[in-house]
The first five atom37 places (N, CA, C, CB, O) and aatype in JSON, in Angstrom:
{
  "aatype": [20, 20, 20, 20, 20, 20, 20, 20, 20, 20, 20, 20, 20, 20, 20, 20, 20, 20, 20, 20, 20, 20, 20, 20, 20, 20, 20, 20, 20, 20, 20, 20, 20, 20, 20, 20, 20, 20, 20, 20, 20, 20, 20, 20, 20, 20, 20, 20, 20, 20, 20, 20, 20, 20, 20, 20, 20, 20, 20, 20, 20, 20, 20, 20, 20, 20, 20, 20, 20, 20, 20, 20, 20, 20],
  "atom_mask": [
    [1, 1, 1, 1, 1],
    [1, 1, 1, 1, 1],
    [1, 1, 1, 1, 1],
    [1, 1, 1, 1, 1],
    [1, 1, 1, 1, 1],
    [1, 1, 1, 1, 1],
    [1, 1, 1, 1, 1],
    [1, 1, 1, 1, 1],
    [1, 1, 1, 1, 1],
    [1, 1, 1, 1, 1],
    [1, 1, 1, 1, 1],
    [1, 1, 1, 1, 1],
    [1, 1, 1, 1, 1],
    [1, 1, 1, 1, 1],
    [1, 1, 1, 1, 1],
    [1, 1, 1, 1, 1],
    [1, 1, 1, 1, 1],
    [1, 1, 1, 1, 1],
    [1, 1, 1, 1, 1],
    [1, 1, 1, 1, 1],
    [1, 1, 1, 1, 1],
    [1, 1, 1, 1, 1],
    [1, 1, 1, 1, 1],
    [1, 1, 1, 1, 1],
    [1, 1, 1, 1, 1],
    [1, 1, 1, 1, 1],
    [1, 1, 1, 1, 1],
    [1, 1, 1, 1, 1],
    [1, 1, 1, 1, 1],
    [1, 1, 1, 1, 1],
    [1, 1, 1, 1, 1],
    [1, 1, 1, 1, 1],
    [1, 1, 1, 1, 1],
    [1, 1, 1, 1, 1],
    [1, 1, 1, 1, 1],
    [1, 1, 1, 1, 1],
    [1, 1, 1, 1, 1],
    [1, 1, 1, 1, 1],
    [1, 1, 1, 1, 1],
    [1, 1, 1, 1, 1],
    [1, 1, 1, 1, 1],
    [1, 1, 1, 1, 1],
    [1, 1, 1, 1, 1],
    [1, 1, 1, 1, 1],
    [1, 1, 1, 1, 1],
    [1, 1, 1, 1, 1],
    [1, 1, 1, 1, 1],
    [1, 1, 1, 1, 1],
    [1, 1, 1, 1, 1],
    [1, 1, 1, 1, 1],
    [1, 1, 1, 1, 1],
    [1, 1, 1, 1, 1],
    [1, 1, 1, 1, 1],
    [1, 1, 1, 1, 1],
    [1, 1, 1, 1, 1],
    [1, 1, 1, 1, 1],
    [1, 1, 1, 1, 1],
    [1, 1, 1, 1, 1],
    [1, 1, 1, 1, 1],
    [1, 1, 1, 1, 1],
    [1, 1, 1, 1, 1],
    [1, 1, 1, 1, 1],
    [1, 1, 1, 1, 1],
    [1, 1, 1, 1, 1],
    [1, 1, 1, 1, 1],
    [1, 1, 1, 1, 1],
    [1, 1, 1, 1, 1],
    [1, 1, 1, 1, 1],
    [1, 1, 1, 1, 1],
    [1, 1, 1, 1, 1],
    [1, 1, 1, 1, 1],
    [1, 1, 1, 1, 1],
    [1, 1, 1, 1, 1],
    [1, 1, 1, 1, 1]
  ],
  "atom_positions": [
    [[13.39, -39.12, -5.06], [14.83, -39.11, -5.25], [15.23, -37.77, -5.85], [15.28, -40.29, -6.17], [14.46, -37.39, -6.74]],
    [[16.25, -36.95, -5.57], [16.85, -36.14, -5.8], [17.91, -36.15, -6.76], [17.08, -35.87, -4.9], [18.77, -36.9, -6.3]],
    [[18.27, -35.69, -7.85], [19.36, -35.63, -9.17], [20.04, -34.66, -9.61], [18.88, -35.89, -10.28], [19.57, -33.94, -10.5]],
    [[21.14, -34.47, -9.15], [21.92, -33.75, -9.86], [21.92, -33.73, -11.34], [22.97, -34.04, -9.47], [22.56, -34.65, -11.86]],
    [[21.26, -32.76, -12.24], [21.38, -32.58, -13.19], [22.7, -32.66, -14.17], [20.88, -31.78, -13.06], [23.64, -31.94, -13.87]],
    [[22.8, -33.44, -15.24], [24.1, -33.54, -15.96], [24.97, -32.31, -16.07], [23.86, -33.99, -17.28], [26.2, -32.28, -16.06]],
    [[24.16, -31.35, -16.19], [25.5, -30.45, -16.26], [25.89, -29.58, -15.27], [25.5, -29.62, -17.32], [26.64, -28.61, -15.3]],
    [[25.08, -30.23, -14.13], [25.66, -29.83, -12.43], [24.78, -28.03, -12.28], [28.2, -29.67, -12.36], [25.12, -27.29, -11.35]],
    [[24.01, -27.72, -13.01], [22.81, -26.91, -12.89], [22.09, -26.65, -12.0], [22.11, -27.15, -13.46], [22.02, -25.55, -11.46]],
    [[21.27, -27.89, -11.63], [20.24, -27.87, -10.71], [20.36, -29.42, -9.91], [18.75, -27.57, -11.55], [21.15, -30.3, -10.23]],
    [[19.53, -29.47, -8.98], [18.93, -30.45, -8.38], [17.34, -30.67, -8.8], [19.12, -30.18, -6.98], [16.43, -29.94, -8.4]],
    [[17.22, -31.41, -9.35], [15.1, -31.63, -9.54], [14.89, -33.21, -8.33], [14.35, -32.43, -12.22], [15.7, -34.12, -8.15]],
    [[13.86, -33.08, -7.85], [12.85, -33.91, -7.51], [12.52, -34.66, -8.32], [11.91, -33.44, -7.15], [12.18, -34.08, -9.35]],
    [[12.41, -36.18, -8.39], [11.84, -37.06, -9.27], [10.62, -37.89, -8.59], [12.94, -37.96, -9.8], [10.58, -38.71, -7.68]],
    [[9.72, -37.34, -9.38], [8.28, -38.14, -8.29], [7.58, -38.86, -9.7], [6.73, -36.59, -7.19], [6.47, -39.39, -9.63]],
    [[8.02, -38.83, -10.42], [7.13, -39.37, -11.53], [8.01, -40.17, -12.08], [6.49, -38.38, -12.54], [8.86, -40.78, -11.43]],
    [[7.85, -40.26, -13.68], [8.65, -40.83, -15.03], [9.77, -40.65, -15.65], [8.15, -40.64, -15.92], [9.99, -39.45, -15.81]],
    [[10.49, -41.24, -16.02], [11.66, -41.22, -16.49], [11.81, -42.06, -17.9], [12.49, -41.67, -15.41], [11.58, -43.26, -18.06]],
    [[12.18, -41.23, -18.75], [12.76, -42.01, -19.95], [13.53, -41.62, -21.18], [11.84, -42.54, -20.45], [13.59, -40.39, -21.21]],
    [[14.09, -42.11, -22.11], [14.6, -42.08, -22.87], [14.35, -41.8, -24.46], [14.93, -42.79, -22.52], [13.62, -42.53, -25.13]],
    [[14.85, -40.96, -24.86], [14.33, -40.89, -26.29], [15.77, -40.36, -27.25], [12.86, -39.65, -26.35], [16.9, -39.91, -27.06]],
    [[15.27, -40.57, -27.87], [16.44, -39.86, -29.28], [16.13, -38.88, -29.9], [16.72, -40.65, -30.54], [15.03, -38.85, -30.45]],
    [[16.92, -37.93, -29.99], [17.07, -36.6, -29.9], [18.12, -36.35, -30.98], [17.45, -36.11, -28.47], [19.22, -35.91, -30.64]],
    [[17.87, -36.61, -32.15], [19.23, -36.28, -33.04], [19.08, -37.8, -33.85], [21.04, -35.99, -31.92], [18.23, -38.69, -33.85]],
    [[20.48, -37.57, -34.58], [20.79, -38.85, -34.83], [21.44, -39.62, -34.0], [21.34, -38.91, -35.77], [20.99, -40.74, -33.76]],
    [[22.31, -39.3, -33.56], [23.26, -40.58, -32.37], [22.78, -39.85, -31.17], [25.47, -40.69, -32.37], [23.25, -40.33, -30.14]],
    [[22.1, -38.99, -31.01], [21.99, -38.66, -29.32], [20.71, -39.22, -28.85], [21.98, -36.92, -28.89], [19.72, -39.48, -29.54]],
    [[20.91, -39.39, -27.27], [19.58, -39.91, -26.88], [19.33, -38.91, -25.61], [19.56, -41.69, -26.5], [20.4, -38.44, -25.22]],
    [[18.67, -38.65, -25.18], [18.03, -37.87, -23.81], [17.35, -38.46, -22.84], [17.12, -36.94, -24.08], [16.26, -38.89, -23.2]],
    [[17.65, -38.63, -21.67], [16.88, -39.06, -20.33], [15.95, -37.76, -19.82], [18.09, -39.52, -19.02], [16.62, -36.86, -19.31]],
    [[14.44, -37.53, -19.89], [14.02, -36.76, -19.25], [13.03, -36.91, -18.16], [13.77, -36.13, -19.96], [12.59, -38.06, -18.06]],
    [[12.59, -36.08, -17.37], [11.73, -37.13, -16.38], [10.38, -36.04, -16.67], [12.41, -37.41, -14.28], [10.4, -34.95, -17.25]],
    [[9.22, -36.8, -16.04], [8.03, -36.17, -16.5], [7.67, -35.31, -14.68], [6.65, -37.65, -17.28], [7.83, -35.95, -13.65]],
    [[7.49, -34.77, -14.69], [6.9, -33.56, -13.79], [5.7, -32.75, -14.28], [8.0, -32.51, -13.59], [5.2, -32.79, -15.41]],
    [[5.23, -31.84, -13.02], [4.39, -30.53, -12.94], [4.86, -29.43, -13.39], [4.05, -30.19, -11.76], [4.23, -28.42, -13.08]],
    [[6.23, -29.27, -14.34], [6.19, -27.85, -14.61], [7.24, -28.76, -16.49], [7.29, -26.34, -12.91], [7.71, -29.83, -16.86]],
    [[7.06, -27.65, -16.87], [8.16, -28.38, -18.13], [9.64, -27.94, -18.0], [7.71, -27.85, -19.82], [10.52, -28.16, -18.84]],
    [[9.82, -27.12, -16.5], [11.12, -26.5, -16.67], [11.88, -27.42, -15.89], [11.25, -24.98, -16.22], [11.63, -27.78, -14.74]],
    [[13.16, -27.89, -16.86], [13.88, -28.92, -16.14], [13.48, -30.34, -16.25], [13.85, -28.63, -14.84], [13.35, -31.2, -15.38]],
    [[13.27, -30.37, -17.82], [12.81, -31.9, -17.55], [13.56, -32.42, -17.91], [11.74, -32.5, -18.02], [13.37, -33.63, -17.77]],
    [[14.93, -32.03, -18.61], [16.14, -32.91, -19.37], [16.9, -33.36, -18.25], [17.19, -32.04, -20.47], [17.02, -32.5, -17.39]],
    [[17.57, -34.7, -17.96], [18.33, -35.05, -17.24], [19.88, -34.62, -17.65], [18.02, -36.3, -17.11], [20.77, -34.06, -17.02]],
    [[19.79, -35.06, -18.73], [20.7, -35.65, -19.27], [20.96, -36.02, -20.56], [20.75, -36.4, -18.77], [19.88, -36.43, -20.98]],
    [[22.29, -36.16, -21.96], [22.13, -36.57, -22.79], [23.16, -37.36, -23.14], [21.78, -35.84, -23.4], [24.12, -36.83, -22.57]],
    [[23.55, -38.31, -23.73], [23.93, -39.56, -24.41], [24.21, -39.95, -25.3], [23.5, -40.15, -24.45], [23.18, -40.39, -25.81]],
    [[25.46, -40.19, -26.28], [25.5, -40.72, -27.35], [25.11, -41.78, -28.04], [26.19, -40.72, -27.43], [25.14, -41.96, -29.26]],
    [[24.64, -42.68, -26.93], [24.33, -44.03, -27.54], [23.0, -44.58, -26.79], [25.67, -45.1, -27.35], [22.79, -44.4, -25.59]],
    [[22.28, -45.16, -27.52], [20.93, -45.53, -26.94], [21.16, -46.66, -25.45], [19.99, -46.38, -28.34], [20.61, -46.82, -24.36]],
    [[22.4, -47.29, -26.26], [22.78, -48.1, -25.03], [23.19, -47.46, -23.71], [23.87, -48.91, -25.38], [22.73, -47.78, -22.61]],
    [[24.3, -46.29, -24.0], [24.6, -45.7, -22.53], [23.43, -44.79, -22.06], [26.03, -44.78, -22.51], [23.24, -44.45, -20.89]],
    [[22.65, -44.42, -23.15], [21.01, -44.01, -21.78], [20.75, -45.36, -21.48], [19.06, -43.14, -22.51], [20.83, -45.6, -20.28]],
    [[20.5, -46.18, -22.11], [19.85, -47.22, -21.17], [20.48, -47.77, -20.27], [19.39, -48.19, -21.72], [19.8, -48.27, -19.38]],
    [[21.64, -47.85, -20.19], [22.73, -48.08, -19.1], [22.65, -47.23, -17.37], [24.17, -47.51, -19.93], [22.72, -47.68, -16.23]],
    [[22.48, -46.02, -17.86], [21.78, -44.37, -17.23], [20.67, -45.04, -16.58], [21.12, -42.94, -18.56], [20.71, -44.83, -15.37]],
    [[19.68, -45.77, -16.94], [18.12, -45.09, -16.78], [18.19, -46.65, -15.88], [16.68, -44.68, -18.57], [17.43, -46.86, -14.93]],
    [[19.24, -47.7, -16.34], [19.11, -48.82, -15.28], [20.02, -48.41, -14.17], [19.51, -50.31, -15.82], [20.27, -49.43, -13.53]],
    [[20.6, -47.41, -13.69], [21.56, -47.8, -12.69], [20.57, -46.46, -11.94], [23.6, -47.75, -13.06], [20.37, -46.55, -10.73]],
    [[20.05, -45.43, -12.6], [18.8, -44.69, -11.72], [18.09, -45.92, -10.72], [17.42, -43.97, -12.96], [18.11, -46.05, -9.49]],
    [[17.27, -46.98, -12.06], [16.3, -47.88, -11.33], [17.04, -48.83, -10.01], [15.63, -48.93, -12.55], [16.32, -49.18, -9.07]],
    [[18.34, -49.17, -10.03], [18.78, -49.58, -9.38], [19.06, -48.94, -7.82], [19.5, -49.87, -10.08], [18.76, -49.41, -6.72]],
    [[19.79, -47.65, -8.22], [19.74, -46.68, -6.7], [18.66, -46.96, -6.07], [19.68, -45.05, -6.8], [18.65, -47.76, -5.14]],
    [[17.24, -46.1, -6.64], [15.83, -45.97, -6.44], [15.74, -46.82, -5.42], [14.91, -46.26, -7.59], [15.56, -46.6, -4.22]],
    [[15.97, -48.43, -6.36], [15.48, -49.54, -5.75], [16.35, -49.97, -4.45], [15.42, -50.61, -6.79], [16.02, -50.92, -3.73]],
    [[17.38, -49.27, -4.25], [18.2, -50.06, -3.5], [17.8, -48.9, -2.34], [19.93, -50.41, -4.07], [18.72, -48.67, -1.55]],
    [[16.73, -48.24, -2.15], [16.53, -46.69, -1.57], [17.66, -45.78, -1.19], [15.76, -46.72, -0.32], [18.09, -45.55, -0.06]],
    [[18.13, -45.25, -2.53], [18.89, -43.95, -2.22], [18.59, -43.28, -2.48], [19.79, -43.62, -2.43], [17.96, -43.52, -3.51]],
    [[18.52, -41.59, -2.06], [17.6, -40.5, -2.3], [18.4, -39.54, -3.08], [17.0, -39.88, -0.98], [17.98, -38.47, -3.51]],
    [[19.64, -40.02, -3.24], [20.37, -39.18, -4.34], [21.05, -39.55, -5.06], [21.01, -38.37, -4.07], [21.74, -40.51, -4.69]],
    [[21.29, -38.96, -6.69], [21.53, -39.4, -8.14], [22.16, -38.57, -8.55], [20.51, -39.62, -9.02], [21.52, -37.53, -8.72]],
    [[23.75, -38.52, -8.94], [24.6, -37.86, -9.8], [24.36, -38.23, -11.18], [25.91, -38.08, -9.45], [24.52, -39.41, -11.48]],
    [[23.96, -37.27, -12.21], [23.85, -38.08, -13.81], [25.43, -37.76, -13.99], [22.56, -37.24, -15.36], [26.22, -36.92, -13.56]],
    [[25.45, -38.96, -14.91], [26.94, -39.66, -15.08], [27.42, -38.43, -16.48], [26.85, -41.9, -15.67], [26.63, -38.33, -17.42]],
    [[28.67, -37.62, -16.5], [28.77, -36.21, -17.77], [29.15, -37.34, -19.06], [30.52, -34.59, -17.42], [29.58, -36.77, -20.07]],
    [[29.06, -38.64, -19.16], [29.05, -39.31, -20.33], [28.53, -40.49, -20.19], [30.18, -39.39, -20.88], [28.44, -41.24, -21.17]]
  ]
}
């Protein structure tokens, strides 16, 4: 699957992992795991809930086979 990066940057390839972490105090980060470390941030989030909100509607596309992913700018 293919992703438009949150801040409309790049496009990355997603062949691996994806997840979530907290990054701050209220922020959280979606990054995906790859072969290089450049470009692994998707995306970031104020609330643990709206990454996880993020990281289910990824799994959902995926699953529903779509090959492309706008990250949502909030």
């Amino acid at each position: 699957m293919k992703i438009l990066i949150q801040d409309r940057q790049a496009i990355v390839e997603i062949t691996s992992d994806i997840w979530a972490t907290p990054n701050g105090k209220e922020n959280y980060t979606i990054f995906r795991n790859g072969s290089d470390e450049f470009l692994s941030q998707l995306g970031s989030y104020t609330t643990k809930e709206r990454a996880m909100e993020v990281l289910e509607d990824l799994f959902k596309n995926f699953g529903d086979g779509k090959s492309t992913y706008i990250m949502p700018l909030k």
